[in-house]
C-alpha positions, 0 to 999 in steps of 0.5 A, spaced: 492 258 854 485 260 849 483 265 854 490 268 854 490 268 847 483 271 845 485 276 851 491 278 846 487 279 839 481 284 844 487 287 846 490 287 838 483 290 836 482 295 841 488 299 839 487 298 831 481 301 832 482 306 837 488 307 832 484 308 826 477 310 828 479 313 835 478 311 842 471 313 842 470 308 837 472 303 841 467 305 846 461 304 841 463 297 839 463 295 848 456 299 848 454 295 841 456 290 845 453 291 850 446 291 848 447 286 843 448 281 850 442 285 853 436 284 848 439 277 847 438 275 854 431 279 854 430 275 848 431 268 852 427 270 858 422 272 853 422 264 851 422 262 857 417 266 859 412 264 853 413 258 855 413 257 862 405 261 861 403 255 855 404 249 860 401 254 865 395 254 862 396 247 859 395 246 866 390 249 867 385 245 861 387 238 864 385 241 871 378 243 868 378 237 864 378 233 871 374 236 874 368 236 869 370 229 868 369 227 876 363 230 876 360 228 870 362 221 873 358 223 879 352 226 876 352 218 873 353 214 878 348 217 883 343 218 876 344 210 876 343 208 883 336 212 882 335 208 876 334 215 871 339 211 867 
């Protein structure tokens, strides 16, 4: 019923202004629009994109971090089994 009505006011809007501006008005306002929803969405994919990257590399430090660790852990038992510590 909603989808029906709002359906009814774009119809009643589009000849208002087609009426009073002429119909090439009504083509801007759809183009308008149009690249509205499109540098929306380019806006949402260019979060999602951001990110995507900072957990990337959020990754990337603890792996690195990790692999510091297990080595220096290795340094540190063969330099005690050697008595160096």
């Amino acid at each position: 019923m909603a989808k029906k009505k709002a359906e009814d006011m774009r119809a009643q809007l589009r000849d208002i202004i087609s009426f009073s501006r002429g119909p090439s008005a009504w083509n801007d306002l759809l183009k308008t629009e149009a690249d509205i929803r499109k540098k929306r969405q380019d806006a949402i994919y260019n979060q999602k994109e951001r990110q995507r990257k900072f957990f990337e590399v959020i990754a990337v430090v603890f792996a690195c971090l990790l692999c510091v660790a297990v080595v220096g852990g290795i340094v540190y038992l063969i330099m005690l089994d050697r008595g160096m510590v």
